[in-house]
C-alpha positions in Angstrom: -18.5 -47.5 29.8 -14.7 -47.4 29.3 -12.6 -45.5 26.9 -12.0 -48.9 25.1 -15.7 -49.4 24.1 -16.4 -46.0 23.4 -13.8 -46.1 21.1 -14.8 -49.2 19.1 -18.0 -47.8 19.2 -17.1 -44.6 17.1 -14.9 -46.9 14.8 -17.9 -48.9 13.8 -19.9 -45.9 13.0 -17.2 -44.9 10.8 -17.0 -48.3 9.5 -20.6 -48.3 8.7 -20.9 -44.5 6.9 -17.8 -45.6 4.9 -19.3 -48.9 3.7 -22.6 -47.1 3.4 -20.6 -44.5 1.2 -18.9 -46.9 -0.9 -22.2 -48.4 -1.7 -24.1 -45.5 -3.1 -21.4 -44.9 -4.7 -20.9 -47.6 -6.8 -24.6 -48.0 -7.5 -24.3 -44.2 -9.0 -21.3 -45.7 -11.1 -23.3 -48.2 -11.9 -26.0 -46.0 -12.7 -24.1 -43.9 -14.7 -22.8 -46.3 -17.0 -26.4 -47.3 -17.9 -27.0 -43.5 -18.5 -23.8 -43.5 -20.6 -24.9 -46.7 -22.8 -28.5 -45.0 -23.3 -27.2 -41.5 -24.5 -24.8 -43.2 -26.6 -27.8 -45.3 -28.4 -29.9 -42.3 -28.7 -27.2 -40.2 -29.8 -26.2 -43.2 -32.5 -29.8 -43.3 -33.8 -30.2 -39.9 -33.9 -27.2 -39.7 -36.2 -28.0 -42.3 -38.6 -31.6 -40.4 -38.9 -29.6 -37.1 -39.6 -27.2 -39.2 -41.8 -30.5 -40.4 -44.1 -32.6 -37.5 -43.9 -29.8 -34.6 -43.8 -29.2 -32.1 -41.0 -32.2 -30.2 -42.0 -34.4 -32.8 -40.6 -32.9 -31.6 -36.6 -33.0 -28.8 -34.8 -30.6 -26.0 -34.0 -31.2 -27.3 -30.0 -30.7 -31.1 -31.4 -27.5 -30.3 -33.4 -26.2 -28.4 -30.1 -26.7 -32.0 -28.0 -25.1 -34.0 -31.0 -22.2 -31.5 -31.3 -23.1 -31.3 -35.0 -23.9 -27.3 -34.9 -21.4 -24.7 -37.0 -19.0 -23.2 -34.1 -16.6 -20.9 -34.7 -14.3 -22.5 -32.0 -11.6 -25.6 -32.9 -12.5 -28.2 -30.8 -14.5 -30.2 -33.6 -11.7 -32.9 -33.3 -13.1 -34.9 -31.1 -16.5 -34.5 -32.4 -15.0 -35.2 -35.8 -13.9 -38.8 -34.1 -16.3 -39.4 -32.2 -18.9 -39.0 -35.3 -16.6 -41.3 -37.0 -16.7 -43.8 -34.6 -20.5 -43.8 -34.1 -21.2 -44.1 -37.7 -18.6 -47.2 -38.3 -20.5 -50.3 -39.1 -17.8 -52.5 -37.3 -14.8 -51.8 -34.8 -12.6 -49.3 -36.5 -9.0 -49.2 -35.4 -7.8 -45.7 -35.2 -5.9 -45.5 -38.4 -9.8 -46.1 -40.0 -11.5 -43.5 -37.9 -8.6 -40.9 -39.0 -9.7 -41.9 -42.3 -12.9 -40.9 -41.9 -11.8 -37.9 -40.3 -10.0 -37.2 -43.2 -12.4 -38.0 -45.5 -15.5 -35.8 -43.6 -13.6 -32.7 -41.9 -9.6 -32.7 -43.2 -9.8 -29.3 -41.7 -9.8 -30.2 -38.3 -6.3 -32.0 -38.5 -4.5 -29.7 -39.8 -3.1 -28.5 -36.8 -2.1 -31.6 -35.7 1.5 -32.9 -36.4 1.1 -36.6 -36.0 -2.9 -37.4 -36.8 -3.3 -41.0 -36.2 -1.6 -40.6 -32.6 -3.9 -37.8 -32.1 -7.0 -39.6 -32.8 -5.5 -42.6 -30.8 -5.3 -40.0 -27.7 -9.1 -38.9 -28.3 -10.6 -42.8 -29.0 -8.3 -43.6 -25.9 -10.1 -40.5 -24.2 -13.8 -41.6 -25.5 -12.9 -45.0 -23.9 -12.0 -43.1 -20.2 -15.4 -41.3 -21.1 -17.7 -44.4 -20.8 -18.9 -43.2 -24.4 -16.6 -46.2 -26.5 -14.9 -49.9 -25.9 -11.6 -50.8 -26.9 -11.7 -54.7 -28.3 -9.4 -56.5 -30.7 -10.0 -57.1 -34.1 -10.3 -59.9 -36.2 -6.9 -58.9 -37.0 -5.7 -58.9 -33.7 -5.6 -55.0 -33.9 -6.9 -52.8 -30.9 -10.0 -51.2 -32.2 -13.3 -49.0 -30.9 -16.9 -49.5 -30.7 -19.1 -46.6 -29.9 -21.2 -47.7 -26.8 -24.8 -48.4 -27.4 -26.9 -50.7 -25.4 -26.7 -54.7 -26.5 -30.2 -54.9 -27.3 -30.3 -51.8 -29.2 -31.3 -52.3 -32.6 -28.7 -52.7 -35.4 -28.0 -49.1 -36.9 -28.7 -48.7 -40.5 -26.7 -45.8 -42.4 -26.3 -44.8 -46.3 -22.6 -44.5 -45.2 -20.0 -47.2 -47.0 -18.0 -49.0 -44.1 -14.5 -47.4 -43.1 -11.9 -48.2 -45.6 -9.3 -50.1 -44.0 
């Protein structure tokens, strides 16, 4: 054997573990968003049961998963948004989910100089998470839809739809 095939030899075997690497990973990406889609369904119905029946009805371990749990720390802000955004009966632009945000936990934006951008930064943020989808509007406006699976069933919630 020369140096030439030996060579070409080791070049395929990288070739191969790189492909081979590429291809697991994208099935766990894959994978991952189906997970993401799931949690965010379970999560959703979850919080339309709490929403009906009142916190009382979950658990101090259930309210730690949702994020709904009494903490003395200040990062309910996204929480706040996120809840917002799973509870909207249509896409909410981010001017409507600071709305709610205002109208549920003003406290948590009090800190914040410029709100609406803020809550822009975290729906942006939830998007980059896999947990919402940025679509337009029938206004043409960029709005957000928490993820939940397509053939999830339609969420029902004694909640009025965001104001515009």
């Amino acid at each position: 054997m020369d140096q030439g095939s030996n060579g070409n030899g080791k070049a395929d075997k990288v070739q191969d573990a790189v492909r081979m690497a590429h291809e697991e990973l994208r099935t766990l990406l894959q994978q991952r968003a189906e997970l993401t889609k799931r949690i965010g369904t379970v999560k959703q119905n979850i919080a339309v049961l709490a929403n009906m029946f009142g916190e009382g009805a979950l658990n101090e371990d259930l309210l730690k998963l949702l994020d709904r749990r009494v903490t003395r720390r200040q990062s309910g802000f996204t929480n706040a948004c996120r809840l917002a955004l799973m509870e909207s009966r249509h896409p909410a632009t981010a001017r409507e989910v600071c709305g709610q945000v205002q109208q549920k936990a003003a406290g948590v934006l009090k800190k914040h100089k410029d709100p609406l951008a803020s809550v822009t930064t975290v729906l942006n943020r939830l998007v980059d998470y896999g947990e919402a989808r940025s679509v337009v509007n029938q206004n043409g406006k960029r709005a957000f839809i928490w993820v939940a699976e397509e053939n999830a069933e339609p969420r029902r919630s004694n909640l009025g739809a965001i104001s515009a």
